[in-house]
Phi, psi and omega in degrees: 000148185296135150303154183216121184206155180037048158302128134290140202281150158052054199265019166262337168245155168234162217186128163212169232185159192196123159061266155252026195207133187208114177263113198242097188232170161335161167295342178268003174114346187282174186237082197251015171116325189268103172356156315271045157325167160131189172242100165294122177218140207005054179075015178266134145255099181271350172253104183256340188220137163200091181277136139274122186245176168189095185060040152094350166278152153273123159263142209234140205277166174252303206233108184232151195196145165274127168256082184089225191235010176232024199249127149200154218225130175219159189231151185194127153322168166215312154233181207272143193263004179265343196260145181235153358306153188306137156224018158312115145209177206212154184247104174273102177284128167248143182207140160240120176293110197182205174306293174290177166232164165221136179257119179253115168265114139253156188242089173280112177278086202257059141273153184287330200237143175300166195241152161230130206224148174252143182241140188211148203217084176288144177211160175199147170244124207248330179093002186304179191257152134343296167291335158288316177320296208321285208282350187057025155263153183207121192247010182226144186222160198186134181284178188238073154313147212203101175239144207252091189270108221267318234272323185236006182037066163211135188252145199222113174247089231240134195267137190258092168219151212251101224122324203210116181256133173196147188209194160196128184257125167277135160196137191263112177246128208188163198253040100249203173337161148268110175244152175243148185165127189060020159082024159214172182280149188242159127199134203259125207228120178265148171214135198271160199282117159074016189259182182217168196195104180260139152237149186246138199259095169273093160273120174220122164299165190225117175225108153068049171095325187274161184248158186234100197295161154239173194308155163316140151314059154221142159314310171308179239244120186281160166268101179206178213290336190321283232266288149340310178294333217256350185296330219265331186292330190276320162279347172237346153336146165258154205241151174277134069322150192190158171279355166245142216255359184258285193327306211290288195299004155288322167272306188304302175320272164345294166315305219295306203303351169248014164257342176274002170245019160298134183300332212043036184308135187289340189279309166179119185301287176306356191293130201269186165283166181273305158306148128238194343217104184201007207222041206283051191196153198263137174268063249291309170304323228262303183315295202312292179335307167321318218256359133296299200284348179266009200291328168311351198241325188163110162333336211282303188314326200281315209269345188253336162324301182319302200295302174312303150323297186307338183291325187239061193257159175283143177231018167249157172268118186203090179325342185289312186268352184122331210282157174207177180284124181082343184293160205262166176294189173233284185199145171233090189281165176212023164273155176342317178290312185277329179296327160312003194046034185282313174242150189276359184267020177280345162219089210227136214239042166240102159183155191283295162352275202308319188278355161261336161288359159296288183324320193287308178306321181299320181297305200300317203272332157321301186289352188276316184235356167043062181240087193288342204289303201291341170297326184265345179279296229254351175309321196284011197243334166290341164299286184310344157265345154277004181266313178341298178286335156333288200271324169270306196336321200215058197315318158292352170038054160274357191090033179197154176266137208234111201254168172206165187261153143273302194283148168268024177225012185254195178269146179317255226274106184237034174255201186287015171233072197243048158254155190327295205255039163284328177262093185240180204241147173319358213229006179067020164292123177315119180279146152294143129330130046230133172249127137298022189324152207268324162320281161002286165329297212286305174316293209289348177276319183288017163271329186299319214269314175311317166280007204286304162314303171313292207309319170260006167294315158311359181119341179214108180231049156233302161330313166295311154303315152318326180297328198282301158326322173278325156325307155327308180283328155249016155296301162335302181284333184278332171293311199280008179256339177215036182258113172240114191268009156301351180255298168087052182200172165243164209273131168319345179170171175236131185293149185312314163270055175066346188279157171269159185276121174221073176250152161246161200187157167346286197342317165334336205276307192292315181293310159321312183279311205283353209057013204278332157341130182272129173329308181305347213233357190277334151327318189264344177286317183257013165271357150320313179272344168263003181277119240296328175312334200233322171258134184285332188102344172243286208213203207236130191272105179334318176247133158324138182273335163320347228247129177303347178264007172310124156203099198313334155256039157280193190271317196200021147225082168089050162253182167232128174262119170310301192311350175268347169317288181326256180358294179306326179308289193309344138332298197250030145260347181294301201317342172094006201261107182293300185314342180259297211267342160277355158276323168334277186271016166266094201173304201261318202267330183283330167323289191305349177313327216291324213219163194313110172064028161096014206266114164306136192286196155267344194178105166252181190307167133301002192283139177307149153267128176190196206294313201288340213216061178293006189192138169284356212062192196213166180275135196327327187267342215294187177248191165141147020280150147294118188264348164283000183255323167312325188272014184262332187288326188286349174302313194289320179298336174291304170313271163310035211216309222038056191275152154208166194253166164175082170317296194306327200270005215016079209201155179198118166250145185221169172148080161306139179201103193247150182271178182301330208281330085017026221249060180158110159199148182259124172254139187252124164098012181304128169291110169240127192033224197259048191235177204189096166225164200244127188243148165231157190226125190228145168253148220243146169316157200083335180106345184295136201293157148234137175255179155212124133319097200230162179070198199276196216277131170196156176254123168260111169280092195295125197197161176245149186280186177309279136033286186287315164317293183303258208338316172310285185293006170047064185270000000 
């Protein structure tokens, strides 16, 4: 097969980012006018246009590069650099990243004679949301006015829409004059023979009166909430070694994009964003998920994601957003479209998902870290999401969760596939609402149990036993209402009339990791998946391809998500099927090769891998980094791990199956409570895994799961 390497996901752009602020230019750095380039400050475009001249020329950088994760450094010729006498000099764009941005021109000179250069800086702001940069459509319209204070040298453009304040100050610092005029920055800039000559371009957005500094001229990490979170992720993640050189730079590549990718949200600061860079907003699933399947790498994202959720539970009933009392957000945008009420998303509580994976997570992040302080803090907020699910969750009261849209502007589809036509019928027909999707189950049932544990390490182990009892109950109900066994799968949903959706797909991946799956029955669920129809040779396809709704670049029918890779992994490690999961994951890691520095996309195709197919390519839109395709590599390594923690216990249960492609790696600093150790892992002739343990005192224990057990034994 052709090599194939350092694929770029969006390879017309580049994009770095701090918090709510995101700089999106060309591939040479620019900001040239053209969709969705600019500078985003809260989901905002407050910069849309910016030419830089230098005596009536553009100079076009030859050499561009991202510096960390809010930086970027660019170079331009100015004069010819080979003739002597010298006349060489170049223009270096520094750019920062921060609430605000800053722009550094300096114009370094290695001419023999001094230069006097006039420098123009055109500029425009249009103000669009994000998602119109994104989509080049625009559904909010507005005048821009534009005033020029010579006195303070700032020019302030301020967007006139009624509903919404936003503005931006420009101002140019430099050591002479500034002039405006004709929609650009002026300055006449001299430079002595071998000198240098700086002006700094200062953007700070006006978001609801504030004004938003922007960051220092340094590549180091500005002090703001961001940048601190991202600081704090970067010293405590954990790092891999390993004998395979694909595998270390796919986790090294993971820690980074998900120490660079926190919100700085005050409730919790580190909890990341989903995306970039388009998804620059919190996500209640999305956050939470990452930031489960990455708990190998480190605790901190999970407690503030939680904290973060908890923060933003519903507290009304309002059909526009979606919302109910306890139902958990979705997503919270703060750009023009949504603060206008064009869309329902400055706080949109629609998807089904999100209130059983808090429970699941709050139980997860327990078992990891046995901080009874923070289990307890977050209880009242898990209370409020089983009275949620109690009371909306299941309206028809069949025992199943059935979800729907109200708002006419939210979204069809509120299970873990939540694009329009993601949920179809064998017959490649769209299903109506109100659907059951086979996830849903799979959550709310591994929601029951987990919380169950919190809820009796806190103090109520009669309450807790009821969950565990309800759990039980619906496992039961859930095989025999959606198990087909002529597919040797479960039915993707049960349809408003009750009936099953019976296409096959990816879900199966979820039900596994949740255990609601019966052991007899979990072999055949995962050579299901696996099956040519369904494993791509990279990862595992939302849709069958066989299936008449198959399109290997939709969003979810029959694309491969890395992050249910993570999931799926882990699945078929409670389960024991070592073989389907080395393939899963050397699939997902040969994937990650693929691409620029090991990064896993957001979504690549569905296309086979083979002689016709050296690359899948990705779905059109996707972003990266992702941070749930980042938590997906620490999933797999966990998943061959079967690590599972039980924190409360000083206890690490294990039971390693490192594959041939694998035969060696150390994770250096894993937390389990308050303990902190480095495990190395080797495969020994025959395939048996060895461990070692170094730091402190905790017990690891070699074990199978339940799970793996009964399935040996097909109880």
């Amino acid at each position: 097969m052709t090599g194939v390497h350092d694929l770029r996901v969006r390879p017309d752009l580049r994009y770095v980012a701090s918090g709510w602020s995101t700089l999106v230019t060309d591939v040479r750095g620019r900001v040239t006018g053209a969709d969705p380039q600019g500078f985003f400050a809260r989901n905002t475009r407050v910069l849309s246009r910016e030419r830089i001249t230098v005596d009536g020329r553009e100079p076009v950088p030859f050499s561009t590069a991202s510096v960390g994760a809010h930086a970027m450094l660019s170079y331009a010729e100015l004069g010819d650099g080979e003739a002597l006498p010298s006349r060489a000099a170049y223009l270096i764009v520094e750019r920062f990243v921060g609430e605000g941005l800053r722009t550094r021109l300096t114009v370094a000179s290695y001419a023999a004679e001094p230069l006097d250069l006039r420098l123009r800086v055109e500029l425009a702001a249009d103000f669009a949301d994000t998602s119109e940069a994104e989509s080049g459509r625009r559904l909010q319209f507005g005048d821009v006015d534009t005033r020029w204070d010579a006195a303070t040298q700032e020019l302030r453009l301020t967007y006139r829409c009624d509903g919404l304040d936003r503005a931006v100050v420009i101002r140019a610092c430099a050591d002479a004059p500034v002039r405006y005029a004709d929609g650009a920055l002026a300055v006449d800039v001299a430079v002595p023979p071998r000198e240098c000559r700086q002006v700094d371009l200062v953007v700070e957005p006006v978001v609801d009166g504030r004004r938003l500094p922007a960051p220092p001229p340094t590549f180091a990490e500005p002090d703001d909430a961001a940048a601190a979170a991202r600081d704090r992720l970067a010293r405590e993640l954990t790092r891999l070694r390993s004998a395979n050189v694909d595998v270390t730079a796919a986790w090294g590549c993971a820690v980074d994009d998900l120490a660079r990718l926190p919100l700085g949200e005050e409730a919790g600061p580190t909890a990341p964003i989903a995306g970039l860079p388009i998804y620059q907003e919190i996500f209640g699933r999305d956050t939470m998920t990452a930031s489960w399947q990455a708990l190998l790498a480190g605790p901190t994202m999970l407690a503030d994601s939680l904290r973060l959720n908890a923060r933003h539970l519903g507290r009304r009933v309002d059909d526009w957003r979606d919302e109910e009392p306890g139902k958990p957000l979705h997503e919270a945008r703060r750009g023009p479209v949504s603060v206008l009420g064009i869309d329902p998303f400055v706080h949109y509580h629609g998807d089904w998902s999100t209130a059983p994976d808090f429970l699941v997570f709050l139980g997860q992040y327990l078992a990891w870290t046995g901080d009874l302080d923070t289990v307890r803090d977050l209880l009242p907020a898990a209370s409020r999401c089983l009275r949620w699910i109690d009371r909306y969750g299941d309206l028809d009261g069949d025992g199943f969760l059935e979800y729907h849209c109200r708002s006419r502007a939210g979204l069809k589809n509120q299970g873990w596939k939540d694009s329009d036509t993601a949920v179809v019928d064998e017959h490649g027909r769209v299903v109506p609402n109100p659907i059951a999707s086979s996830e849903l189950q799979a959550y709310w049932y591994a929601a029951l149990r987990h919380s169950a544990v919190a809820f009796a390490v806190a103090g109520r182990p009669a309450f807790a036993a009821g969950l565990v009892r309800r759990a039980a109950a619906l496992k039961r109900r859930f095989h025999r209402a959606y198990w087909m066994p002529d597919h040797g799968c479960y039915a993707m949903a049960l349809g408003p009339d009750k009936r099953q959706v019976r296409s096959v797909n990816s879900n199966d991946g979820h039900l596994l990791a949740t255990g609601i799956v019966p052991a007899r029955i979990a072999p055949v669920v995962a050579d299901r998946l696996m099956a040519p129809d369904m494993f791509s040779g990279w990862g595992v396809r939302t849709l069958s391809s066989a299936h008449p709704a198959y399109n290997p670049f939709s969003y979810h029918r029959g694309s491969v998500w890395p992050v249910e890779a993570g999931t799926i992994g882990l699945g078929l490690a409670r389960y024991g099927c070592w073989s389907h999961l080395h393939r899963l994951a050397e699939g997902m890691f040969a994937a990650a090769t693929l691409f620029d520095d090991h990064r896993l996309p957001e979504v690549l195709s569905g296309l086979p891998r083979d002689h016709d197919h050296p690359h899948p390519g990705v779905y059109p839109n996707s972003c990266s980094p992702q941070a749930w395709s980042a938590s997906s590599v620490i999933a797999l390594i966990q998943a061959l791990l079967a690590l599972r923690p039980a924190a409360p216990l000083r206890t690490i249960f294990i039971d390693p199956h490192l594959p041939e492609w694998l035969p060696r790696l150390t994770l250096e600093g894993v937390r389990v409570g308050g303990a902190t150790v480095d495990l190395t892992l080797r495969r020994r002739r025959g395939g048996r895994t060895s461990v070692r343990v170094r730091g402190d005192r905790i017990a690891v224990i070699r074990r199978p799961t339940l799970q793996a057990m009964a399935t040996r034994h097909r109880i």
